[in-house]
C-alpha positions in Angstrom: -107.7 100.3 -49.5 -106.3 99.6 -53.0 -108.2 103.0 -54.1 -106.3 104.8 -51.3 -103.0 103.2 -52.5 -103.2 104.2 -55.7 -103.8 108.0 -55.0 -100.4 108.2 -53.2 -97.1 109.3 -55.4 -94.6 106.7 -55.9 -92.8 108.7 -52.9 -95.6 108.2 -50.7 -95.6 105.0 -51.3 -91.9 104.0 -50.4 -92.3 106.0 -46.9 -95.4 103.6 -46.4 -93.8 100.6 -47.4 -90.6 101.4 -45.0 -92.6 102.8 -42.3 -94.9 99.1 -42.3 -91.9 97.0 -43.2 -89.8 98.6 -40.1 -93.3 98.4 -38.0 -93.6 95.1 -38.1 -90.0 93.9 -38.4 -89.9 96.3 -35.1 -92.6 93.6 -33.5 -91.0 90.8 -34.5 -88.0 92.1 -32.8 -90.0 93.0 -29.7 -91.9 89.8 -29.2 -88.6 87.6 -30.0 -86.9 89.4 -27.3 -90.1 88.9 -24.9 -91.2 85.1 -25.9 -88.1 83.5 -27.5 -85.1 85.3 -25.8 -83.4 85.9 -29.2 -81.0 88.7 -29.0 -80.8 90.8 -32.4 -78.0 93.0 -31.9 -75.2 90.0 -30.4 -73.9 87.7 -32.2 -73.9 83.9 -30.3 -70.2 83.8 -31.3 -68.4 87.0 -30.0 -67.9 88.6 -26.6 -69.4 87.6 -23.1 -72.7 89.8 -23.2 -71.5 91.3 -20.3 -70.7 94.7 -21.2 -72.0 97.5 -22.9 -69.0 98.0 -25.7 -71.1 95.2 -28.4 -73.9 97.8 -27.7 -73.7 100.3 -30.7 -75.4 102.5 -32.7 -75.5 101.1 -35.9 -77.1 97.8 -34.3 -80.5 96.0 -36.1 -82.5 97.7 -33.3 -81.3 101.5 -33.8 -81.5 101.1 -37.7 -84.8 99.6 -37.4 -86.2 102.3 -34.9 -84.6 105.3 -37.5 -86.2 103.5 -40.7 -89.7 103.6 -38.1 -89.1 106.8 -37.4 -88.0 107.4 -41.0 -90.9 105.9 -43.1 -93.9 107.5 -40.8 -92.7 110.7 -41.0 -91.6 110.9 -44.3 -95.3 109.8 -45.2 -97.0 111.8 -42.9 -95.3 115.3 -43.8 -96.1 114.3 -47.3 -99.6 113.3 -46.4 -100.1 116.6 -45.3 -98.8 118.7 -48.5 -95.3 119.0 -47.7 -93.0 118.7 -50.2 -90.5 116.3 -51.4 -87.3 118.0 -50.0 -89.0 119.2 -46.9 -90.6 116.1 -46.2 -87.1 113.8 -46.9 -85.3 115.8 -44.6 -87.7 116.1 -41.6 -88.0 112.3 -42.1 -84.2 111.9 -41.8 -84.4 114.4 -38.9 -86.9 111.9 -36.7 -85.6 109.1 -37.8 -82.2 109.8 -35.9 -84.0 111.0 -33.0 -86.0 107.8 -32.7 -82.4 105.8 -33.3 -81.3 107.9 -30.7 -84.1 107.0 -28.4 -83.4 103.5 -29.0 -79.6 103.9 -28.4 -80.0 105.6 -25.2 -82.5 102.9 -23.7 -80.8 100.0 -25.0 -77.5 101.6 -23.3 -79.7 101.9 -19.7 -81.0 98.6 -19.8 -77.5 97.0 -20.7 -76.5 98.9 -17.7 -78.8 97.4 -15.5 -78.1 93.8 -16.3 -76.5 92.6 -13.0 -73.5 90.2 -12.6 -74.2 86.6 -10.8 -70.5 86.4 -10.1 -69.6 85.8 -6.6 -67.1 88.4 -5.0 -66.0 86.5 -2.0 -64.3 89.3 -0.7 -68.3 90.3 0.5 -68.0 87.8 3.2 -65.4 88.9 5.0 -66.9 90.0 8.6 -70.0 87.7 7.8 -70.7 84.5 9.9 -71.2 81.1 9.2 -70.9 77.5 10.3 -68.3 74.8 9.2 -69.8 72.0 7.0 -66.3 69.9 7.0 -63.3 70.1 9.7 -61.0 72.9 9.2 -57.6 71.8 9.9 -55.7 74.1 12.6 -52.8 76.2 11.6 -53.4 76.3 7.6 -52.7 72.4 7.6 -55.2 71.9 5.3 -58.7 72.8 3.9 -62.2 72.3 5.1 -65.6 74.1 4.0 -67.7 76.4 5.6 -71.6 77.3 4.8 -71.9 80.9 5.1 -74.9 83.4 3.3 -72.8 85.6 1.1 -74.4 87.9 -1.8 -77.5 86.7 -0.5 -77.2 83.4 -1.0 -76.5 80.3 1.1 -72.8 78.7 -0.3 -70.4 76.1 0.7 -66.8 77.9 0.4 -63.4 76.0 1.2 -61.6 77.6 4.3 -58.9 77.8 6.4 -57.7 78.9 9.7 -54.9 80.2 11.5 -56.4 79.3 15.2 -54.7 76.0 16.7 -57.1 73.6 17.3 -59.2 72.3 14.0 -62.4 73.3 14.1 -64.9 70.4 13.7 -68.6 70.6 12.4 -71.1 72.6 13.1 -69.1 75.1 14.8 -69.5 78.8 14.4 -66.9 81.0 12.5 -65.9 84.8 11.5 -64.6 85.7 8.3 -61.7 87.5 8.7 -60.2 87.2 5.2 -59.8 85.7 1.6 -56.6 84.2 0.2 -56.6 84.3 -3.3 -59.7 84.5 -5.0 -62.0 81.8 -3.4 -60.4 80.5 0.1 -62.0 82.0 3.0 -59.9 83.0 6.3 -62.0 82.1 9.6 -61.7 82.6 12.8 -63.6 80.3 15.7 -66.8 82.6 16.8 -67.0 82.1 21.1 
């Protein structure tokens, strides 16, 4: 191997030693976001992680993937007799394409991240049961247990009917007042 090293130009040699360096810096990158959960391209201090506007395309993964892309094509055209100029910009040329690549993944995989947030708004018309007495006539608050987003929750309520209804009794969801309080209606 250190015969074959030595027969490469000083030219070949820096593609080689960008194209390994980016290779494995590249894996370390892939198996941190597999194993560790380390994200490269957010910082732990800034923005929610929710969107895709921290995503750009000067991040750690799209300059890695154009140095890649970079360093094994500038040593493979030159490998293969091309020259210097020829070989730099063709290098330059799949570099961006694989930093392009990159961008346009990263940007559908952010886009598939789904929100846990609950919209309450997607129970209205569901069913559920009352886990503590709902006052009658907006008097006052109780809870109601009722699947919404697929999962089973415990939600404060109210109700406009007028009689309270007590535990275990089966209600409509006719509404949301504000954000989080549920409008039910006694199911006969």
């Amino acid at each position: 191997m250190s015969q074959w090293w030595q027969t490469l130009s000083n030219v070949s040699q820096i593609f080689w030693c960008i194209a390994i360096a980016a290779s494995v810096f590249q894996l370390l990158m892939f198996v941190g976001s597999m194993f560790i959960g380390h994200d490269f391209d957010h910082s732990p201090h800034g923005g929610d992680g929710n969107s895709s506007e921290g995503l750009k395309l000067l991040s750690i993964r799209a300059i890695t993937a154009f140095l890649v892309g970079f360093g094994w094509a500038g040593a493979l055209f030159l490998g293969n007799g091309t020259l210097l100029p020829t070989a730099t910009i063709l290098a330059i040329l799949c570099g961006c394409i694989f930093m392009g690549i990159i961008f346009v993944m990263m940007r559908a995989l952010v886009s598939l991240k789904a929100d846990g947030t609950m919209d309450y708004a997607n129970a209205i018309g569901q069913t559920g049961h009352v886990y503590v007495t709902i006052p009658a006539r907006r008097s006052g608050q109780g809870q109601v247990e009722i699947m919404i987003q697929g999962r089973l929750a415990t939600i404060l309520a109210i109700t406009d009917y007028s009689q309270p209804l007590p535990p275990r009794s089966p209600v409509m969801v006719n509404g949301v007042e504000g954000k989080t309080l549920l409008i039910v209606s006694p199911q006969f």
